[in-house]
C-alpha positions in Angstrom: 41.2 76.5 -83.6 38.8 73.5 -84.6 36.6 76.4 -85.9 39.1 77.9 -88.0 40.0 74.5 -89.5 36.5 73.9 -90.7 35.9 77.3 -92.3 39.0 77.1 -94.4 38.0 73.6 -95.2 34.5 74.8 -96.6 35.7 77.3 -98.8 38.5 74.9 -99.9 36.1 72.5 -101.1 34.0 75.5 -102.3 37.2 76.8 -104.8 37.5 73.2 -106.4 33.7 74.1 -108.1 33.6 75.5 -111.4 32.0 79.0 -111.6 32.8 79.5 -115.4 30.9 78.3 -118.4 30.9 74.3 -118.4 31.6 72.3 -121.7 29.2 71.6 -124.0 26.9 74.3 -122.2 23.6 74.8 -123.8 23.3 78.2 -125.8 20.6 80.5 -125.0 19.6 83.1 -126.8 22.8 86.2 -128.6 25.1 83.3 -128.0 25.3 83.2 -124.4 25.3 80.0 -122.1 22.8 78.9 -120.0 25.8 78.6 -117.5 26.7 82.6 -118.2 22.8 83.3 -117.2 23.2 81.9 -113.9 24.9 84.2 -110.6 28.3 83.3 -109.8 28.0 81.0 -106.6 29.2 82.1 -103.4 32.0 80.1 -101.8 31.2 81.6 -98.2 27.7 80.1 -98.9 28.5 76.6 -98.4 29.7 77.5 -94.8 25.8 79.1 -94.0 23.0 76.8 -92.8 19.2 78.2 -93.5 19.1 79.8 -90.1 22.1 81.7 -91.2 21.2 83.1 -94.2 17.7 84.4 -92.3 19.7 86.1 -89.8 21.7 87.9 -92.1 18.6 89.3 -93.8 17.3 90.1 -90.6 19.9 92.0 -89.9 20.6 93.9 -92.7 16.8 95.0 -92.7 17.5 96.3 -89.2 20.3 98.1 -89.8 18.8 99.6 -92.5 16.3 101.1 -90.4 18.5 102.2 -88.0 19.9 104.6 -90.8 16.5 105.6 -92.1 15.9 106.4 -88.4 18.9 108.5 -88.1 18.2 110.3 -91.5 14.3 111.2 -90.2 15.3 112.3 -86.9 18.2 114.6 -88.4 15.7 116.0 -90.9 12.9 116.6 -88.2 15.5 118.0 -85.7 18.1 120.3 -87.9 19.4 121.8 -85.0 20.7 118.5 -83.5 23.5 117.6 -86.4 24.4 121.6 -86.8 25.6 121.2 -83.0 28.8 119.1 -84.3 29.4 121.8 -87.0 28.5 119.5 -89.8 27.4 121.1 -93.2 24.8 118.8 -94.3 22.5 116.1 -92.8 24.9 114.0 -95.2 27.5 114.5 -93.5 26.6 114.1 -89.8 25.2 110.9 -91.4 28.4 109.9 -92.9 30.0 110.8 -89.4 27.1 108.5 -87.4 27.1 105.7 -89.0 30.7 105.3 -90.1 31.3 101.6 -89.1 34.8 102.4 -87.9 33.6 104.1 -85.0 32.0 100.9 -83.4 29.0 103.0 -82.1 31.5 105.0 -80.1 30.9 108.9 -79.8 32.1 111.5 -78.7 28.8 113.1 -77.6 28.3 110.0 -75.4 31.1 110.4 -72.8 31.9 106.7 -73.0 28.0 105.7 -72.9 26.7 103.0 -74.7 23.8 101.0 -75.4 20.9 101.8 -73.3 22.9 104.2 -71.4 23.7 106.4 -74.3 19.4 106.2 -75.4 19.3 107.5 -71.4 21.6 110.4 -72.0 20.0 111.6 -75.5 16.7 112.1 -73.8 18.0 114.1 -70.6 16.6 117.6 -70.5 20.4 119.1 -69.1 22.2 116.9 -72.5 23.1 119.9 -74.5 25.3 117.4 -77.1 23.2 116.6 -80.5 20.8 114.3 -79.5 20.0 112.3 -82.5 23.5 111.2 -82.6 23.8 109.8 -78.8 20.2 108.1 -79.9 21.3 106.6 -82.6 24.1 105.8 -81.6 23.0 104.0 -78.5 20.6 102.2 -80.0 22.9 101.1 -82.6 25.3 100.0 -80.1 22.7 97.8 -78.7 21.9 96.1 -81.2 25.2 95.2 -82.2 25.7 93.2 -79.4 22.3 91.1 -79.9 24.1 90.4 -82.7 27.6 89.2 -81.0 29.0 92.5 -83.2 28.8 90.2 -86.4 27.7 91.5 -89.7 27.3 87.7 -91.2 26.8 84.4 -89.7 28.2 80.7 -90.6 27.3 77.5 -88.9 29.3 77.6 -86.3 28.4 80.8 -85.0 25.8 81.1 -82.2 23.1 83.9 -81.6 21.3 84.7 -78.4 17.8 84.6 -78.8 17.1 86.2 -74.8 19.8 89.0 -76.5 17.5 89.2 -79.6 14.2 89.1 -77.3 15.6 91.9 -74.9 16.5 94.3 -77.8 13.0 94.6 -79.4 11.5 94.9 -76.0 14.3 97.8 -75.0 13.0 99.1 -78.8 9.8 99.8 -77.4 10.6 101.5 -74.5 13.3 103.8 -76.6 10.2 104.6 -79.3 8.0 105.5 -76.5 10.6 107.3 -74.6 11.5 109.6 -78.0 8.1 110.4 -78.7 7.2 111.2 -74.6 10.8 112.8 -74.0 10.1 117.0 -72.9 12.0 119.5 -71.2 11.1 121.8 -68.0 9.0 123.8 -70.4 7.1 120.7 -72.0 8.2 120.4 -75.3 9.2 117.5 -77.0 13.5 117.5 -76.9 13.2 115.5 -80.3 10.4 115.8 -82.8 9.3 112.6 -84.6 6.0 111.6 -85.2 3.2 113.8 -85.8 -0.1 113.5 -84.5 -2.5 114.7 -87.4 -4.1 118.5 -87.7 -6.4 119.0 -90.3 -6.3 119.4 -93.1 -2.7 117.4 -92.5 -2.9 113.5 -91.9 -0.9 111.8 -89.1 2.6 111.0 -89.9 3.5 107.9 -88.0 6.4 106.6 -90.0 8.8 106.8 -86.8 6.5 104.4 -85.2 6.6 102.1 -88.5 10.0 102.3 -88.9 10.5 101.0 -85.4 7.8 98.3 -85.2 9.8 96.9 -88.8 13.0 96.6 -86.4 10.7 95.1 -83.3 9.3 92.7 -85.4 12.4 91.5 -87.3 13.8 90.7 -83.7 10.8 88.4 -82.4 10.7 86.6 -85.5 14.3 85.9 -85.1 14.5 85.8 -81.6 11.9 82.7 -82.0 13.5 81.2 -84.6 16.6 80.9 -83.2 15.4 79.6 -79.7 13.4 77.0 -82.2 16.1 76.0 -83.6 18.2 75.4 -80.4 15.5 73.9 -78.1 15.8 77.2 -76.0 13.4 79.1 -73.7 13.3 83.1 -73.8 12.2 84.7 -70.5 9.5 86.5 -71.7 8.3 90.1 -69.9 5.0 92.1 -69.4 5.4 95.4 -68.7 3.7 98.9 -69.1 6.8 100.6 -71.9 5.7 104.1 -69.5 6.7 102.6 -66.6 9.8 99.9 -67.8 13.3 99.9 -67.5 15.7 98.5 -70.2 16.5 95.0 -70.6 19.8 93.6 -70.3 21.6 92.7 -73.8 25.3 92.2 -72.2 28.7 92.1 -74.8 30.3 88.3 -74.2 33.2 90.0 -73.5 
């Protein structure tokens, strides 16, 4: 309740400022004001400390790599979004990452998370892969971020939450590039390892390291910020098991 009380208050007070042109405005140059020139302020601004307005870039740039992910994987795997009977990688994208679905597929059998990165990369899942992947790992990292798309002042990340995902991230890269069935090939193709005359293509790998290192810096900044301690790990990404990164509720 208290929390509620306060947001309304700060956009209350953010409504009584004057967006439009101000009297006796200077003129710039075809006539316009110096006021016109300048963005329209924000009122849900004024509720956002400095921490805030880093996390929500941080999470944006995330997010948008989860969807270049997605796109990639679809593109190097064609065979995974013709499985739901989609008729473009467009559309299998639309279907994916369609916020409505919380992360929730069908594909997954009630998986999520970690769980649902697990079932992607079994050799007897014969559902389309990229989707449970994605899907998973989207999952995931919702939760690190308390399922928020923006944060205000009175909201609280997890750093350990934030810590845990880009260590899982590392474990799910390695696990999609190593991932082969009983005959030894790869179940999902991502990067490729260079043959001449053709270069390497690692972009999977850079894609992911952008998310990994968005979460440390923000991981750190937070527990800064809040005098907090992250139990930190050292562990062989071959060899380790997912993190926790556990819903409040």
């Amino acid at each position: 309740m208290l929390r509620a009380v306060t947001v309304v208050a700060l956009l209350l007070l953010a409504g009584c400022a004057q967006t439009g042109p101000q009297p006796g405005a200077q003129s710039g140059n075809n006539g316009r004001s110096i006021s016109d020139s300048v963005s329209t302020f924000d009122p849900k601004q004024i509720g956002k400390s400095d921490v805030d307005r880093v996390a929500d870039l941080h999470r944006r740039e995330i997010f948008a790599s989860v969807r270049v992910l997605a796109e990639k994987l679809y593109r190097r795997n064609p065979r995974e979004w013709k499985k739901g009977g989609h008729a473009s990688v467009e559309a299998a994208l639309d279907r994916l990452l369609d916020p409505r679905t919380g992360w929730r597929l069908a594909e997954t059998a009630g998986r999520r998370g970690t769980d649902a990165i697990l079932l992607a990369l079994r050799d007897d899942f014969d559902g389309d892969r990229v989707a449970a992947f994605i899907a998973g790992m989207g999952a995931m990292l919702n939760v690190a971020f308390e399922e928020k798309t923006e944060f205000f002042m009175l909201d609280d990340l997890d750093p350990q939450k934030l810590y845990n995902s880009a260590r899982n991230l590392e474990i799910a890269a390695w696990k999609l590039a190593n991932a082969r069935d009983a005959g030894g090939s790869l179940l999902l193709l991502s990067n490729e390892m260079a043959l001449a005359p053709q270069p390497a293509n690692l972009s999977f790998e850079r894609e992911f390291g952008k998310m990994i290192g968005n979460l440390d810096l923000l991981s750190s900044l937070i527990a800064d910020k809040g005098h907090r301690t992250i139990a930190r790990v050292a562990q062989s990404v071959a060899t380790a098991v997912f993190l926790p990164v556990v819903a409040l509720r």
